[in-house]
C-alpha positions as CSV (number, residue, x, y, z in Angstrom):
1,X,5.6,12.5,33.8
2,X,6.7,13.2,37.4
3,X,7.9,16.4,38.6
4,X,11.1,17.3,40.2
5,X,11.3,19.4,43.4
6,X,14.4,21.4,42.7
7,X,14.7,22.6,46.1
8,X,14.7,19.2,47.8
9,X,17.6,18.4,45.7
10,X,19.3,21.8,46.4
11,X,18.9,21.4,50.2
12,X,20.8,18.2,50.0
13,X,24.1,19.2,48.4
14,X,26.7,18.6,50.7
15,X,29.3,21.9,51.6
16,X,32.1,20.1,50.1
17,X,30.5,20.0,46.7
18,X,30.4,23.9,46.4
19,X,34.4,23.3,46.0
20,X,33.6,22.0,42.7
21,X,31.6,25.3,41.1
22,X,34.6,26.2,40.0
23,X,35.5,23.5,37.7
24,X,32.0,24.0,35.7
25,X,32.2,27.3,35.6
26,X,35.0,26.6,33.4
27,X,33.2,23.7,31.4
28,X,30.9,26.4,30.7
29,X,33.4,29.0,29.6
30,X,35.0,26.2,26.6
31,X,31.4,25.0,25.9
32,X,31.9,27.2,22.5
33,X,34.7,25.0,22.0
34,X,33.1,21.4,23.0
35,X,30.7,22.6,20.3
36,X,32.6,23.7,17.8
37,X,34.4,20.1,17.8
38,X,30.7,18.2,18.0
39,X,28.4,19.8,15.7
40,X,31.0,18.7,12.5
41,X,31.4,15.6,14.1
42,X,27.6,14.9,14.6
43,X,27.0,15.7,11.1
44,X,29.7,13.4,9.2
45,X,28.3,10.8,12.0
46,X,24.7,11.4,10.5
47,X,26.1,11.6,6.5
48,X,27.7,8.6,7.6
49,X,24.7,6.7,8.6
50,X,22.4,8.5,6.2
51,X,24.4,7.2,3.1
52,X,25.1,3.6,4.4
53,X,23.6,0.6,3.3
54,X,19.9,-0.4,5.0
55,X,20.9,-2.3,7.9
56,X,23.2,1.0,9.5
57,X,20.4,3.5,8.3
58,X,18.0,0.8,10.8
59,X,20.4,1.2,13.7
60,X,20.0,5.1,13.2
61,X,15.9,5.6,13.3
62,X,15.2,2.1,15.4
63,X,14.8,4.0,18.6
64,X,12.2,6.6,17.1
65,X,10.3,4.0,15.5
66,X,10.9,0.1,16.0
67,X,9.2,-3.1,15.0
68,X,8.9,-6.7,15.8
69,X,7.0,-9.5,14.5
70,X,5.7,-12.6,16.3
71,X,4.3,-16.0,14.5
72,X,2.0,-18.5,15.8
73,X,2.9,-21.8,16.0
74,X,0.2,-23.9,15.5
75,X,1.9,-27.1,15.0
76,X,0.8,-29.7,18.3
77,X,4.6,-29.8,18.6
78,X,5.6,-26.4,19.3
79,X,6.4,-25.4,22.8
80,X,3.4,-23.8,25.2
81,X,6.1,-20.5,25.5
82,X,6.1,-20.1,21.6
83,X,2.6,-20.1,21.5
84,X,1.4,-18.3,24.5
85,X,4.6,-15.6,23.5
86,X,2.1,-12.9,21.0
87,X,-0.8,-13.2,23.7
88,X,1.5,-13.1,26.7
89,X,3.3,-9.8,25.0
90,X,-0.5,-8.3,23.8
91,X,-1.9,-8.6,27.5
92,X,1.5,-7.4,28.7
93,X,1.3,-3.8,26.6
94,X,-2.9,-3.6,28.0
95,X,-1.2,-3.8,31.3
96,X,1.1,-1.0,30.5
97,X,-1.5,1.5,28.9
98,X,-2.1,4.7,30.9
99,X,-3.7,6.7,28.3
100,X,-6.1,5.3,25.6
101,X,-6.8,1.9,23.6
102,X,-8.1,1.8,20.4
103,X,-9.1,-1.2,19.0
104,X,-10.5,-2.5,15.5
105,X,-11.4,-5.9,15.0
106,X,-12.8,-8.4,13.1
107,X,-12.6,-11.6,15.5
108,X,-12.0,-10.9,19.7
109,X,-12.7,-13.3,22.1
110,X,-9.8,-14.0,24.3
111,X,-11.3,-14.6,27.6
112,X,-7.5,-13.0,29.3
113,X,-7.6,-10.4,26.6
114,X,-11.1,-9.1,27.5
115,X,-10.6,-9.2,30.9
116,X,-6.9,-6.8,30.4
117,X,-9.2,-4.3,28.6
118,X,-11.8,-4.7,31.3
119,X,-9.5,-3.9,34.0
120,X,-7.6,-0.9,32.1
121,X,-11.0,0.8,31.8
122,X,-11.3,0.3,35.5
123,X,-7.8,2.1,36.2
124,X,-9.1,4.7,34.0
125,X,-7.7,4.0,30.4
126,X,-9.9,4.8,27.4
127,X,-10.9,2.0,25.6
128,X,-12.5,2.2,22.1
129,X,-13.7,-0.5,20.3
130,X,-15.1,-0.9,16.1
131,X,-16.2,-4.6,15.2
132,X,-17.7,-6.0,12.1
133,X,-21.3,-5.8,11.8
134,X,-22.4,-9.0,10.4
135,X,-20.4,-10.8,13.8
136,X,-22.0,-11.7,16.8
137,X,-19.4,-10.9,19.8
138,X,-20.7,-13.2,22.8
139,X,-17.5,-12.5,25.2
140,X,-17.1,-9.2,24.5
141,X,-21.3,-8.5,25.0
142,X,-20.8,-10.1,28.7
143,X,-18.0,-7.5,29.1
144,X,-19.6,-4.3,29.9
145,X,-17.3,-2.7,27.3
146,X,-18.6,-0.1,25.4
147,X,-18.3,-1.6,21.5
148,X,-19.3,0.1,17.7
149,X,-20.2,-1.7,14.8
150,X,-18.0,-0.5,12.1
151,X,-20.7,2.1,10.0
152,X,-20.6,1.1,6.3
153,X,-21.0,-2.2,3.6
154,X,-18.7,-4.8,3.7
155,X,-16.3,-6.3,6.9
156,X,-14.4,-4.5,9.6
157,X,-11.3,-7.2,9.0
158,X,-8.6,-4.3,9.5
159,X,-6.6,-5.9,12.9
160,X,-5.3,-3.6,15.0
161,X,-4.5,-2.2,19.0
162,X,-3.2,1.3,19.3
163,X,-2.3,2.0,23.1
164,X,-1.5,5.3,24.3
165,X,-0.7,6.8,20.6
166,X,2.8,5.1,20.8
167,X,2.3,1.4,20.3
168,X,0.6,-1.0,18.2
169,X,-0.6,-4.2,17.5
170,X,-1.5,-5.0,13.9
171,X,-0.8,-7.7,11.4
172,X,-2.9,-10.8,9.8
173,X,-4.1,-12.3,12.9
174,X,-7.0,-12.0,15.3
175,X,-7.3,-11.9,18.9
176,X,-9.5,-15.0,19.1
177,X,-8.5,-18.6,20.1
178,X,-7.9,-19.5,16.4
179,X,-6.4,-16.9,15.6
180,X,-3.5,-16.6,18.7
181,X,-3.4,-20.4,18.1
182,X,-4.5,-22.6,15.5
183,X,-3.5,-20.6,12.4
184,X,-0.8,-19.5,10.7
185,X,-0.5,-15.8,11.2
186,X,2.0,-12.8,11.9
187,X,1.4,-10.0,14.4
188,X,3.4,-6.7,14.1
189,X,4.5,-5.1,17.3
190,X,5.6,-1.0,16.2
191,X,6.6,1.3,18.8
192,X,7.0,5.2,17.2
193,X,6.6,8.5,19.1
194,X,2.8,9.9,19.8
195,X,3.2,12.4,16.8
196,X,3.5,9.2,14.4
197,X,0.0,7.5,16.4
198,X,-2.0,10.2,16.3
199,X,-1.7,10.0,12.7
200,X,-2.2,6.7,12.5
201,X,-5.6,6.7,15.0
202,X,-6.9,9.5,12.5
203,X,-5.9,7.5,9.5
204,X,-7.7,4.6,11.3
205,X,-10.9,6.4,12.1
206,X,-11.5,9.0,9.5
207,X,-10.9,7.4,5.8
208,X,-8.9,9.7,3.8
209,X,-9.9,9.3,0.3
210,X,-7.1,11.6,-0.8
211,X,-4.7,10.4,1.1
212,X,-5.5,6.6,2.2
213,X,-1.9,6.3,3.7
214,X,0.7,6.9,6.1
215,X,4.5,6.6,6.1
216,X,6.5,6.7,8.9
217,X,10.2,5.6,9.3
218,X,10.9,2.4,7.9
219,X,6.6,1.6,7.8
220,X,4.7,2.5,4.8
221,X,0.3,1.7,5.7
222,X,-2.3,1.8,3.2
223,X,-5.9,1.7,3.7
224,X,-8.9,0.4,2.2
225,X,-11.1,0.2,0.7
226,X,-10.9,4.1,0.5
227,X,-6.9,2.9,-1.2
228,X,-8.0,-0.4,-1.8
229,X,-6.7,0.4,-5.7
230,X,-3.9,2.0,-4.3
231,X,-3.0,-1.3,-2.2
232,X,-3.0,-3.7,-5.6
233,X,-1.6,-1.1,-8.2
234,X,1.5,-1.1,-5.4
235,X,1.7,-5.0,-5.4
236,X,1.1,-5.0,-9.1
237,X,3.9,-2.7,-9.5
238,X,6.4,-4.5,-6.9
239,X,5.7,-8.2,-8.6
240,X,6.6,-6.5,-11.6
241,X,9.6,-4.7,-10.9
242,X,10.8,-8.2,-9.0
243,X,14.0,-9.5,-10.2
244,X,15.0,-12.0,-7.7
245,X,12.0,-13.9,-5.6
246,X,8.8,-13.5,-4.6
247,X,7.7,-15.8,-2.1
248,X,3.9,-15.4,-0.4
249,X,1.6,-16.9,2.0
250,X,-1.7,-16.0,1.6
251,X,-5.6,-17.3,2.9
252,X,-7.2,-16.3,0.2
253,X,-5.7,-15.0,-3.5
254,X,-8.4,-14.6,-6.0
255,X,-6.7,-11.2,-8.0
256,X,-6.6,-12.2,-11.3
257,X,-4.0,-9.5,-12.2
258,X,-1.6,-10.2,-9.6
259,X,-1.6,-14.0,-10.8
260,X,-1.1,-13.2,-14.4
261,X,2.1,-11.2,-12.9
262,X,3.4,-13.5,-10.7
263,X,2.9,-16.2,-13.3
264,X,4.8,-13.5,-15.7
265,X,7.7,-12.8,-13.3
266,X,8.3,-16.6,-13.5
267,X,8.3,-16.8,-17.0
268,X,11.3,-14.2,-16.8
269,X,13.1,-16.0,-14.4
270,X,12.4,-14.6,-11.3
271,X,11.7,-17.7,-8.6
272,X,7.9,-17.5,-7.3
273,X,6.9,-19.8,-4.3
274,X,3.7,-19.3,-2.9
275,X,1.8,-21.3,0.0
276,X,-1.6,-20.9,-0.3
277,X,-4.4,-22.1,2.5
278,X,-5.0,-26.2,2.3
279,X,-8.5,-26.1,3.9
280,X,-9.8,-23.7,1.7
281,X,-8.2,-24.2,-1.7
282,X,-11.6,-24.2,-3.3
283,X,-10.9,-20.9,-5.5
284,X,-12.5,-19.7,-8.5
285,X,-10.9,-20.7,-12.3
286,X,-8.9,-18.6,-13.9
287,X,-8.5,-15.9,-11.1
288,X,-7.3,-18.3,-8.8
289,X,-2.8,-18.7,-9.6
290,X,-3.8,-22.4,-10.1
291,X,-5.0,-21.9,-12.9
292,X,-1.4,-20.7,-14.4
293,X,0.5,-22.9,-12.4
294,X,-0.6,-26.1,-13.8
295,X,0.0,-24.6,-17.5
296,X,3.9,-23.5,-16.4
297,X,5.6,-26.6,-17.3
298,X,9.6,-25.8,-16.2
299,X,9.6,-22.7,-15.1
300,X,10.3,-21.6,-10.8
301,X,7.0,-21.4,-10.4
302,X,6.2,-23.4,-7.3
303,X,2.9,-23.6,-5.0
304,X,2.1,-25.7,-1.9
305,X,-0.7,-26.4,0.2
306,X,-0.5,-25.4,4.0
307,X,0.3,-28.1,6.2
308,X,-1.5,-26.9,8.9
309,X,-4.1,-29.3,10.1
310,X,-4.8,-28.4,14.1
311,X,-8.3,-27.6,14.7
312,X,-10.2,-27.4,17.3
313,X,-14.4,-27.8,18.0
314,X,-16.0,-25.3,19.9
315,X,-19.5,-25.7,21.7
316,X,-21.9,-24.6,18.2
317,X,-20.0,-28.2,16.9
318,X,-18.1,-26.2,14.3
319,X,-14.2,-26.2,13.8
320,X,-11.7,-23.9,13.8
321,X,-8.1,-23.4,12.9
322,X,-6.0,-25.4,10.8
323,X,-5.5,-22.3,8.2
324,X,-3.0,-20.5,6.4
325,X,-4.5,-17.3,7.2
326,X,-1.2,-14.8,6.6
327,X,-1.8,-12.2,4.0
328,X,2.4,-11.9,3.4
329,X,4.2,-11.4,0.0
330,X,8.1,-10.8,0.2
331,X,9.2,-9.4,-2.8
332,X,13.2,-8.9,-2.9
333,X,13.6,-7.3,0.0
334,X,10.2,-5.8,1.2
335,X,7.6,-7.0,3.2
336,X,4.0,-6.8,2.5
337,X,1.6,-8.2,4.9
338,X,-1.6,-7.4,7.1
339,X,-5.3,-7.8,6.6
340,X,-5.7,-7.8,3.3
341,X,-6.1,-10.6,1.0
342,X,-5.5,-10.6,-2.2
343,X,-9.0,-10.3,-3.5
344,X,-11.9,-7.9,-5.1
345,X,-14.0,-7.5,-2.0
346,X,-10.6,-6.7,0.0
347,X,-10.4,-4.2,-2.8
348,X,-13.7,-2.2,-3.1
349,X,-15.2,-3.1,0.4
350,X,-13.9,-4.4,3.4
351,X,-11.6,-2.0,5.9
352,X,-8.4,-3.4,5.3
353,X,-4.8,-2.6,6.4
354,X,-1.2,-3.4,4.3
355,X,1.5,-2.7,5.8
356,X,5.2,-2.3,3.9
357,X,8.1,-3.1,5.6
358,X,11.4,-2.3,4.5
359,X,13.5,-3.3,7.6
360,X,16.2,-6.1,7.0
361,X,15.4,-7.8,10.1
362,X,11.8,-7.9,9.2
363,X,12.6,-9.7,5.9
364,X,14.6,-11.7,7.4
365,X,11.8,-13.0,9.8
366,X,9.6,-13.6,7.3
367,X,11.9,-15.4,5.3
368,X,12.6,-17.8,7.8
369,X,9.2,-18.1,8.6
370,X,8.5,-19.2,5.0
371,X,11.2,-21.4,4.9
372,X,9.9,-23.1,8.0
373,X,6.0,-23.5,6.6
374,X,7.1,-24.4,3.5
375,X,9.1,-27.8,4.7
376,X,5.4,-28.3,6.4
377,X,3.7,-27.5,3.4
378,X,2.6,-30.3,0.5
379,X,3.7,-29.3,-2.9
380,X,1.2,-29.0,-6.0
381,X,2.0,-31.2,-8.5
382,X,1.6,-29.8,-12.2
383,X,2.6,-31.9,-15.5
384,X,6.1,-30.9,-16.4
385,X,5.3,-29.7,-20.2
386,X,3.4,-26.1,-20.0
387,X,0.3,-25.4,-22.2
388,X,0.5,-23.0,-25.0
389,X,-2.3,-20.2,-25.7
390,X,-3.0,-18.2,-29.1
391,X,-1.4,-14.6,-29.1
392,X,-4.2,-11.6,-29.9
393,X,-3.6,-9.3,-32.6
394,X,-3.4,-5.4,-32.2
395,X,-5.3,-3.9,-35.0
396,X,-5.2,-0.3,-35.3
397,X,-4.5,0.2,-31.6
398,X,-7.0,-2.5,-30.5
399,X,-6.2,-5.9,-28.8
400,X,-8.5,-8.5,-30.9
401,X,-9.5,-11.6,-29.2
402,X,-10.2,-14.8,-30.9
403,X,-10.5,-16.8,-27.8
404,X,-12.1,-16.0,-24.5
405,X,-8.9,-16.5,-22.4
406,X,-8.0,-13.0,-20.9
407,X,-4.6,-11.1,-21.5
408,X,-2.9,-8.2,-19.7
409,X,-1.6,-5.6,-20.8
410,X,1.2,-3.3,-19.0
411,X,1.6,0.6,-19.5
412,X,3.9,4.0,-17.4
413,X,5.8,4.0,-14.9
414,X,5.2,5.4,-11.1
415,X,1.8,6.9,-10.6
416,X,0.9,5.7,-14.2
417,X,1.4,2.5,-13.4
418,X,-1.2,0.1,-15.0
419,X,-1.7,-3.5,-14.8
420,X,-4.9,-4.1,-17.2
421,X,-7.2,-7.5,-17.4
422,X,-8.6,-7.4,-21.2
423,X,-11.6,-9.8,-21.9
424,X,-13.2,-10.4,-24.3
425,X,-15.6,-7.5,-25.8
426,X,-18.9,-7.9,-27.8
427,X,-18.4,-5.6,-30.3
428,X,-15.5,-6.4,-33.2
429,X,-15.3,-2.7,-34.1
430,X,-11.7,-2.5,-35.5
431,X,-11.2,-6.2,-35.5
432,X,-11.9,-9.1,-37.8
433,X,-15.6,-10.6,-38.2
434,X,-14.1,-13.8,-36.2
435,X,-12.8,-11.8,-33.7
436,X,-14.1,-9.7,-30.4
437,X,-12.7,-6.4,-29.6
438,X,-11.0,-6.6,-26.1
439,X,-12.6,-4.4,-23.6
440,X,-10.8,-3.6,-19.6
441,X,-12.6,-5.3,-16.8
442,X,-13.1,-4.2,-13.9
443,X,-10.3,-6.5,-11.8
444,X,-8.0,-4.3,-13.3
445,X,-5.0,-2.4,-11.8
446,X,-4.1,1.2,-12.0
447,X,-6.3,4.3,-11.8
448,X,-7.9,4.0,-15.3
449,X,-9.9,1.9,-17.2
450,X,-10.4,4.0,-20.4
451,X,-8.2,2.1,-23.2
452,X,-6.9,5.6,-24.1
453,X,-5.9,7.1,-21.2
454,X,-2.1,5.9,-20.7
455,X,1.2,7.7,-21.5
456,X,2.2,5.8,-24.0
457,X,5.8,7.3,-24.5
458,X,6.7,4.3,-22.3
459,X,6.9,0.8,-23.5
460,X,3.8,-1.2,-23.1
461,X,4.0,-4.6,-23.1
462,X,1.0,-7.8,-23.6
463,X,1.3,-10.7,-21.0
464,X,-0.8,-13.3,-22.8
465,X,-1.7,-16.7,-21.7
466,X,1.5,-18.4,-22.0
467,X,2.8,-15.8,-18.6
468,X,5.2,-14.7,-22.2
469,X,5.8,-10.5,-22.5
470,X,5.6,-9.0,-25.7
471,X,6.3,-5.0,-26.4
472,X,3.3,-3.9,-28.0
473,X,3.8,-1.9,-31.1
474,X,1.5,0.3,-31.5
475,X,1.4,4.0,-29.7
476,X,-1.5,6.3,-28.9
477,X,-1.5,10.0,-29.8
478,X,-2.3,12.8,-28.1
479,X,-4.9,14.6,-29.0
480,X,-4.2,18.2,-29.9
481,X,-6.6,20.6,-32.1
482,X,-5.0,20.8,-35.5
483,X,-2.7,17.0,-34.8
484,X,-1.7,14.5,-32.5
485,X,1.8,15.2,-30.6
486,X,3.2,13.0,-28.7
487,X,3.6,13.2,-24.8
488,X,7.4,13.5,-24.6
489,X,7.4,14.0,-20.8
490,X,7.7,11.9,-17.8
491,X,5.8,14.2,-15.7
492,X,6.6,13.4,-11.3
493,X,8.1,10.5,-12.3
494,X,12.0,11.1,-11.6
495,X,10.6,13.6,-8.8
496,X,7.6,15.2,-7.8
497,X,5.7,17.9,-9.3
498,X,5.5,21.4,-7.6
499,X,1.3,22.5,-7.9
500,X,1.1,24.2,-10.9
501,X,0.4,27.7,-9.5
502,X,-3.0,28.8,-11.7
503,X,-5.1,31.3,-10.4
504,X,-8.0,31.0,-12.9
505,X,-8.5,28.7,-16.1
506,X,-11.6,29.3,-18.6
507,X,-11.8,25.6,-20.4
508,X,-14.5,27.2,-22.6
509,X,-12.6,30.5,-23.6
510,X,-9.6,28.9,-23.4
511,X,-7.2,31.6,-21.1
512,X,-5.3,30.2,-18.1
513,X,-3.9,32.9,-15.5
514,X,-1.0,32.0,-13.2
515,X,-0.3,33.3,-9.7
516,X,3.0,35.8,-9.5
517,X,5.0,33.8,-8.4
518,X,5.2,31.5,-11.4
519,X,8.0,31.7,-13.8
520,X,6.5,33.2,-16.9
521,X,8.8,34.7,-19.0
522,X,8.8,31.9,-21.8
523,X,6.6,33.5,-24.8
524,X,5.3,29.8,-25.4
525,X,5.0,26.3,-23.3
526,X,3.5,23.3,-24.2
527,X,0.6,22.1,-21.9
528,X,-0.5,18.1,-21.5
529,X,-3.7,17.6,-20.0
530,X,-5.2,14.4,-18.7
531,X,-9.3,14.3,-19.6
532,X,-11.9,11.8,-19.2
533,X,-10.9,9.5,-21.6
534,X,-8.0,10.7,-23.5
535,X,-4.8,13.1,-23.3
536,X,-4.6,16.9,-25.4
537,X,-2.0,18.8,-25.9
538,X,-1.6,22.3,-25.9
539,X,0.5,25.1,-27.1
540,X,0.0,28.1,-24.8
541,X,1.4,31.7,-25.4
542,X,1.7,34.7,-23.2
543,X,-0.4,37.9,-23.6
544,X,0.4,39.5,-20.4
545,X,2.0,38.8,-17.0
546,X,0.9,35.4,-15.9
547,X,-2.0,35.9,-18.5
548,X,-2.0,32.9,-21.6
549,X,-4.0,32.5,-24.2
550,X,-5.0,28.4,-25.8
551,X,-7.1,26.8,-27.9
552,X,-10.4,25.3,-25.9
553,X,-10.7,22.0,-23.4
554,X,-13.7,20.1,-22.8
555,X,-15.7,21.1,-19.5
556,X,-15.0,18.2,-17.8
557,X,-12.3,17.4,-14.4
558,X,-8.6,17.8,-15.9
559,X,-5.1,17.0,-14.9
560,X,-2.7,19.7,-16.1
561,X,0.7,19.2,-16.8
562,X,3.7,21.6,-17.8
563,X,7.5,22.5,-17.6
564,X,9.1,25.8,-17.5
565,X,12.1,24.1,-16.5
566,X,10.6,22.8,-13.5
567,X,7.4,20.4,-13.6
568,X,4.4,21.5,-12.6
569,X,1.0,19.9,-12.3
570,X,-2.3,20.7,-10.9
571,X,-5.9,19.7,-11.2
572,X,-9.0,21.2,-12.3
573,X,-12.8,21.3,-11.8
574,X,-15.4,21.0,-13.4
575,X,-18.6,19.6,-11.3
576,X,-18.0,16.9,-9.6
577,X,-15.1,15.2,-9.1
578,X,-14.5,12.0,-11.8
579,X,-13.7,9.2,-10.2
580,X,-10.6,8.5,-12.2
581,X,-9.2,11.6,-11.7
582,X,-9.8,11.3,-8.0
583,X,-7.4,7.7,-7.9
584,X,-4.8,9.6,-10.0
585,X,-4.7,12.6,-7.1
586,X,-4.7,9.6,-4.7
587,X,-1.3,7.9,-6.4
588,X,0.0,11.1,-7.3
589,X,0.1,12.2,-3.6
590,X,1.6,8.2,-2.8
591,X,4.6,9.0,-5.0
592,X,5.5,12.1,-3.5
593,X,2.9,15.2,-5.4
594,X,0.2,16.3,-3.3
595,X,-1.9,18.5,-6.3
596,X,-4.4,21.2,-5.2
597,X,-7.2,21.6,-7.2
598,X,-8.8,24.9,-8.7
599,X,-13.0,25.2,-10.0
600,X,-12.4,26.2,-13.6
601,X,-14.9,29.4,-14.6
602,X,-18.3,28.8,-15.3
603,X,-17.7,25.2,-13.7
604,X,-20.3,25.1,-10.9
């Protein structure tokens, strides 16, 4: 920022001007009443704008935090300015860095790309760039930029630019000849204040595993694989909660939870159009929404084929291009789109970015975009009578499966959101000879896999072949020393939870001690705890300030959960951290409760 030399400006005032001292002396003398007639003003300006609909809360945060999408346009028809308009705009923003560029990437080789970055290092700009390490970058090798190779298994296919902390480029695309021009992709352009990108440039080169997202105005970002769980419990949950359409464009879609949904939300009326790549529609059975498309019969359940057929051959003889290689669901009226596919290894491995969108405009864009592939696209043809699959029976709390066809199963709400896959087990256990007890595989959605680890004071409800619902009717206890009691609370569901504020806990002994500044003059509270593979109840009393007495837990990590009025929840030790109860911190802290966690005595 430039400096300003008060005393050239103070030289310069003309002697007539001095006349006019007066006069702001006296603007400054009825500044207490400019204010007094502002600040109210401002304020039912910003409750105004604050309780409007979407599209005036947009016009009220746009210039702290805006964003733009660009498409490629493939097609041989399209004009040279609509496809040179992302690349033009990329190269333009390198021109106009003064700082630092940050760059992951999966594909770059853009000849005018490289040679932007080449010439802002020369001008002095930072430039940092992660790559994939099963790639080999030819362009970028003859570049003399300094590149890393992304440290860890699976790809570096996160896509995205972060100049000088306040802008970035991001989105499905990458900055290769294919990728600018010969497939169909969308590339995000945000611009937010520096405190918003240094977040995002930590969140992009230090995995949080506790908290594998950011949220800024209007943006929510998610990151795997560290929230690669986190990323499909969300879809899982938006497909679900869908009541109007849910249209998507994806490259590759091989979740077989969020198929069984979308195939489930058609069922119920909601209208599901999906355009899937042409060029590589060579996806495994069942996992694949194929495989429930051609059962549906008439239902709005509609897939196409990408139309996209321009390719090009580079020098090794191989083609490239001519794919449908967006990532983009629009559900109602949210946007979800980025790097990562719909898929297990997009899950659990690669480095990934979603991005939700909540802007008008932005749904908008993409829905015209749709709308535009989709009269390119060639529609799937399916017979017009669906096929009709036998229903499991629940015995004694246990899906039995006389077929090997999966079914999912849906339980809570929020943060105990589940979306489970049940196969088909080995074992009958409670079941008939002639049938398999059902078992949770591991493509399933949610934070647990244990079959008795859900609050099941909500309704849970069987999606079986057919894409039909069903309310299950059986419930799961909580297990408590002497008898099961129910969990009657939706705990940080309606709101957050406050951190329960224990001191000490003795699993063993069974004593809990709370901090002074927790409410404790109820004699007796009822605690729910969250284990390994179950829930307990427990009825604590008070034996002193802060001081409670209960029967015993098992040593093992814990979720704690209470209400004195107020809900409180925190989390316990005991070793090392379980896995499971490491995701549910994770979606806790998504929904809004950020839980500290406290080594329970003896624990080591």
């Amino acid at each position: 920022m430039k400096s300003t030399k008060i005393g050239a400006h103070t030289g310069s005032i003309k002697r007539g001007a001095q006349k006019e001292l007066p006069v702001l002396h006296r603007l400054a003398i009825d500044s207490s009443k400019i204010a007094r007639f502002l600040i109210p003003s401002m304020l039912a300006f910003l409750s105004f704008y604050c309780n409007s609909p979407n599209s005036s809360r947009e016009k009220l945060i746009w210039p702290l935090v805006r964003q733009t999408v660009e498409f490629t346009h493939p097609s041989p028809v399209a004009s040279m300015e609509s496809k040179l308009r992302i690349k033009r705009r990329i190269i333009r923003w390198i021109n106009e860095s003064s700082d630092s560029i940050l760059i992951l990437a999966y594909g770059l080789n853009d000849r005018k790309i490289i040679q932007a970055l080449t010439k802002a290092r020369q001008r002095g700009v930072q430039i940092r760039i992660i790559l994939s390490p099963e790639k080999d970058y030819v362009a970028l090798k003859n570049s003399n930029l300094t590149l890393e190779v992304r440290n860890g298994s699976g790809l570096q296919h996160l896509k995205a630019m972060l100049i000088d902390r306040q802008r970035m480029v991001s989105g499905t695309g990458n900055l290769t000849r294919s990728g600018l021009y010969y497939n169909n992709n969308a590339f995000l352009f945000l611009n937010f204040p520096r405190r918003h990108g240094e977040k995002i440039a930590d969140r992009l080169l230090h995995p949080n595993e506790r908290r594998p997202f950011l949220k800024i105005p209007g943006i929510t970002m998610i990151f795997s694989p560290e929230g690669g769980e986190l990323i499909q419990h969300v879809l899982a949950r938006n497909i679900f909660r869908a009541r109007s359409t849910v249209q998507f464009m994806m490259y590759r879609f091989t979740d077989p939870v969020l198929s069984a949904l979308l195939y489930n939300r058609a069922r119920n009326g909601v209208s599901v159009q999906g355009i899937l790549d042409g060029s590589g529609n060579h996806l495994p059975g069942r996992a694949a929404p194929q495989e429930y498309y051609y059962d549906a019969g008439l239902i709005p359940f509609s897939l196409s084929l990408d139309g996209n057929e321009n390719k090009y051959q580079a020098s090794d003889g191989i083609y490239h291009g001519g794919h449908m290689h967006q990532k983009t669901a629009i559900i109602d009226r949210r946007v979800f789109t980025g790097s990562y596919n719909w898929s297990m290894s997009a899950r659990n491995q690669n480095r990934e970015i979603l991005f939700i969108l909540d802007s008008s405009a932005i749904v908008h864009r993409f829905r015209a975009r749709f709308a535009e592939l989709k009269l390119q696209s060639r529609p799937m043809p399916r017979p017009p009578r669906g096929s009709s699959h036998r229903t499991p029976k629940i015995r004694s709390g246990t899906i039995c499966m006389d077929e090997s066809n999966p079914v999912y199963s849906l339980h809570g709400k929020g943060p105990f959101f589940h979306a489970l896959e049940w196969e088909k087990g080995s074992s009958s256990g409670d079941c008939l000879n002639s049938e398999k007890e059902a078992v949770v595989s591991y493509a399933s959605a949610g934070p647990s896999r244990g079959k008795d680890y859900f609050i099941y004071n909500f309704n849970d409800y069987l999606i079986q072949g057919d894409g039909s619902t069903h309310t299950m009717s059986h419930s799961q206890a909580v297990h408590g020393p002497e008898k099961a009691t129910r969990v009657s609370q939706s705990f940080c569901i309606s709101r957050p939870c406050k951190n329960a504020p224990v001191n000490r806990i003795d699993l063993d002994d069974g004593w809990i001690r709370f901090s002074a500044t927790f409410d404790d003059s109820k004699d007796e509270m009822q605690l729910f705890v969250l284990g390994r593979n179950r829930w307990y109840a427990r009825s604590i009393q008070r034996k002193g300030p802060g001081f409670y007495r209960m029967d015993p837990l098992p040593e093992q990590d814990l979720l704690l959960f209470l209400n004195n009025g107020r809900e409180f929840a925190t989390c316990i030790l005991y070793g090392a951290m379980d896995p499971e109860i490491q995701r549910y911190l994770q979606f806790f802290s998504f929904y809004g409760s950020t839980l500290n966690c406290i080594q329970a005595e003896g624990s080591s």
